[in-house]
N, C-alpha and C positions, 0 to 999 in steps of 0.2 A: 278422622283427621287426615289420612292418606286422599281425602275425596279434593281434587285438585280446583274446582268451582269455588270451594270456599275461598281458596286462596286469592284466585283471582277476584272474587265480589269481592273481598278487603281491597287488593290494587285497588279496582276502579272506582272504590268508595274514597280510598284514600286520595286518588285523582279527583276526583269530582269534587273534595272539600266537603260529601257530607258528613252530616253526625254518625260516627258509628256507635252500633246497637250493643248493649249485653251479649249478645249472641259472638259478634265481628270481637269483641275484645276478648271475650274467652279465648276464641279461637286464634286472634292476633298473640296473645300473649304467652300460649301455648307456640305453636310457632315460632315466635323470637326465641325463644327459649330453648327448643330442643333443636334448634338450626346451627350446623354441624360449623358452621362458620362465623368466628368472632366477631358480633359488631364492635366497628371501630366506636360508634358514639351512638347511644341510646339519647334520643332526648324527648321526655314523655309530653311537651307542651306541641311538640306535633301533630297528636292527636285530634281531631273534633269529636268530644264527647262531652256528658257531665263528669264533674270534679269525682260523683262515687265512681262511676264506669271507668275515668280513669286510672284509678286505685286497681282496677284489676289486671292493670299492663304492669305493675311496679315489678312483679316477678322476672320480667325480662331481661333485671341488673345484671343478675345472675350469668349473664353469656354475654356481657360489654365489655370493654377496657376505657367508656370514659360515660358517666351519665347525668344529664341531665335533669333533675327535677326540681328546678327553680320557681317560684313561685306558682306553685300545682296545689295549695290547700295540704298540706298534707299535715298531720299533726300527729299525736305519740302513738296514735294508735296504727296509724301508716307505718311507722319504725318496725313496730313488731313483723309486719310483713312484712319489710323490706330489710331485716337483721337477719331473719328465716332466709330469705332469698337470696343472700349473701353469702351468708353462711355456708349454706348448702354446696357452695362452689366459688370459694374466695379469692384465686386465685389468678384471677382476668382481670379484678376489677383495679383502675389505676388512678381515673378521677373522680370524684362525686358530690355534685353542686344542689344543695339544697337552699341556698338562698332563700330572704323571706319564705320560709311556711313555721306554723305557728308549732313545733316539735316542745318545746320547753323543756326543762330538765331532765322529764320521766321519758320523754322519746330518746334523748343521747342518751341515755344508760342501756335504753334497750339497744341502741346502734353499737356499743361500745361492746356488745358480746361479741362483735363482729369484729372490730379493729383489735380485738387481742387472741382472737384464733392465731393460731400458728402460722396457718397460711394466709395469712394478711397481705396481701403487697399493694397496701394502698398508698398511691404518692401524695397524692392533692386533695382535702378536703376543704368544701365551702361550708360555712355554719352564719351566714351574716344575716342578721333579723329575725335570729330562730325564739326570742324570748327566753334566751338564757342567762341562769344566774350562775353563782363562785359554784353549785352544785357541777354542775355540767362540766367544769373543771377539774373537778373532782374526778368527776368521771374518767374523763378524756386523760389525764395522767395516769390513774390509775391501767388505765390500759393501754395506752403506750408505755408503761412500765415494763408491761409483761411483753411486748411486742414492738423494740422501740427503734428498730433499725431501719427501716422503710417509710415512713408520713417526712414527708421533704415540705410539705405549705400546709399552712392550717389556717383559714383566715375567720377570724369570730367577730367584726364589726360590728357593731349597732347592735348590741346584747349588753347584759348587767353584770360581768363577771366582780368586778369591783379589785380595790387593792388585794382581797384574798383572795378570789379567785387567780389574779396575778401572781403570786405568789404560790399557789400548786403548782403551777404551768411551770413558773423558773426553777421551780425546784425538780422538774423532770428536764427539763433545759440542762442541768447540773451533771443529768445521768451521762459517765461515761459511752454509751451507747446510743447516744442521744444524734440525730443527726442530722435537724429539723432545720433547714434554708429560710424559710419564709414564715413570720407572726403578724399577723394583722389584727392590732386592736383596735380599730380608730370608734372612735364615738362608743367611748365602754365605761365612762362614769371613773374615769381611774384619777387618781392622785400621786405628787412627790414619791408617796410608799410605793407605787408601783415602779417606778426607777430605781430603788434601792434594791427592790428584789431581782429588776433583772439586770441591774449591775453587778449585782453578786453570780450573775449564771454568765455575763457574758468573762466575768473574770475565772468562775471554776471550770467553763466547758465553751470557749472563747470559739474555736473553729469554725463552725460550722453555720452559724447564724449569720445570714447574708442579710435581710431584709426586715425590718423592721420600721412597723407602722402604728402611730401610735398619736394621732393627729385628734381634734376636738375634746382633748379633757383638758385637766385643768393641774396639770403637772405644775407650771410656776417655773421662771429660773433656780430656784432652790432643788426641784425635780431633775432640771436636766444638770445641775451640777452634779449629783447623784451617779445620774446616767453616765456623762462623761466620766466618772471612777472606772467605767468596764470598757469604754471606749479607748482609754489610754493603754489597755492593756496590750502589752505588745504580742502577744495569738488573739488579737480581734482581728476578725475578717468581715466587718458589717461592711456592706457597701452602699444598701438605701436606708434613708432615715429619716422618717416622716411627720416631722411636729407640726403642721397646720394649727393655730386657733389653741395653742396649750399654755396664754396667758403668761407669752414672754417677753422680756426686755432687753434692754443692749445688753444686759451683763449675760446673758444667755450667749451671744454672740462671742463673748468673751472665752467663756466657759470653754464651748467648742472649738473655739479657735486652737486654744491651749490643748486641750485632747487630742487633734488633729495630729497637730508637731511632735507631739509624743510619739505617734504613731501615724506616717503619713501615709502610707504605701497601700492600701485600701478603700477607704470611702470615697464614689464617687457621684455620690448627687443626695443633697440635702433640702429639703421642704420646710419653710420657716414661716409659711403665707399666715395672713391673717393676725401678726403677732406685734407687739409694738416697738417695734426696731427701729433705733434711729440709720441715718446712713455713714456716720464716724465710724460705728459698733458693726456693721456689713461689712465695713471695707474691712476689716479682719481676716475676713472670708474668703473677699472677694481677691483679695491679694494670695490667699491660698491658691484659689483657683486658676490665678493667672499663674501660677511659680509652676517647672516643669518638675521641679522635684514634688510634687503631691499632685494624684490622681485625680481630686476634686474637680469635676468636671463643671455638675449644676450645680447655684444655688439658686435656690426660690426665694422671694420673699415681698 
């Protein structure tokens, strides 16, 4: 590995855009890995190889502070490598985007040995498309239970968590030591129940939850009256909030309006698109946003 040829055929292979070999990725991955200098961003769809060959770069996490492997095939059996790899030296890693690959519940379990090590300091995780259910929730509370001062974004989009799954999540939302900025659940099969339960976290652990997405299900104005219960609270500090396509009406317009005035001094930009709002029930809003006493900057709709 000291033989400095090999390094350079990887540059100019990597230059030239061709396929690297089994041989180029051992030795790449090797290399990343024991390179004395942190990469800033690891992002594995750089490569030109096969989807297997690529699986042998995934050890490379291990000495990143942000990683890429979005839409790379990777499935539960990839986790186990890349939980191991992790593991082994947790304490670099800061973001890590697994977008679309097909992990499902059994791969986050095996990743979540990871995010309750001790030395965890992971800010940002992506999880959007992974094919998960309320399991995978499970999961992921459970170990940020054990490890829960450090994950600031968690974005789980276009997965099955469902109203229970929802509901493990708020209930580690709840934890005093909880201290998580950013939830993304858009297109997650959720209902009204799922705004009760995180009504109930933004009222018992109000702080810290800035951003909040929760756009294509099928909430209902009856959902987001719920919601706005935690939005009135006066320690809410949500500042985005994302209902897209959640099957509402003016009285939803209502709802929020009222929630707002309760508590004006935070939310500044609201998403309502796709919903059937008249323009009476906007102007609610809209007269928020014009008033200098409330920060309401955007409304969508």
């Amino acid at each position: 590995m000291n033989d400095l040829s090999v390094h350079q055929e990887i540059q100019e292979f990597l230059k030239s855009e061709k396929e690297l070999s089994v041989i180029h990725c051992s030795a790449l991955a090797y290399m990343l890995q024991m390179s004395e200098e942190v990469l800033d961003e690891f992002n594995l769809n750089e490569y030109k190889t096969s989807d297997h060959e690529r699986l042998r770069l995934i050890t490379a996490v291990r000495n990143c502070r942000k990683a890429n492997l979005k839409n790379c095939g990777l499935s539960e059996i990839s986790c186990s490598s890349l939980a191991s790899a992790l593991k082994s030296n947790p304490s670099h890693l800061r973001e890590l985007n697994l977008k679309f690959n097909n992990l499902q519940d059994s791969g986050v379990k095996l990743l979540c040995d990871f995010l309750q090590s001790p030395n965890c300091t992971l800010k940002t995780l992506y999880l959007v498309g992974c094919s998960l259910s309320e399991l995978s929730c499970s999961y992921l509370a459970s170990a940020l239970e054990s490890n829960p001062s450090h994950l600031k974004h968690l974005y789980l989009s276009v997965n099955y968590p469902q109203d229970s799954g929802v509901k493990l999540l708020s209930d580690f939302l709840q934890n005093p030591n909880c201290t998580l900025e950013t939830l993304s659940l858009r297109i997650c099969s959720l209902s009204e129940l799922s705004c009760s339960y995180l009504a109930s976290a933004l009222k018992s652990n109000p702080s810290h939850l800035r951003y909040l997405s929760l756009g294509d299900s099928n909430l209902q104005d009856s959902g987001v009256k719920l919601l706005c219960e935690g939005l009135q609270s006066p320690n809410c500090r949500l500042k985005f909030l994302e209902l897209k396509n959640c099957g509402l009406s003016e009285i939803s317009c209502s709802s929020l309006a009222s929630a707002l005035k309760s508590n004006p001094s935070h939310m500044t930009f609201l998403d309502l698109r796709n919903n059937n709002l008249q323009d009476s029930e906007v102007k609610l809003l809209s007269d928020l946003q014009n008033n200098p006493d409330y920060t309401l900057v955007t409304v969508i709709w």
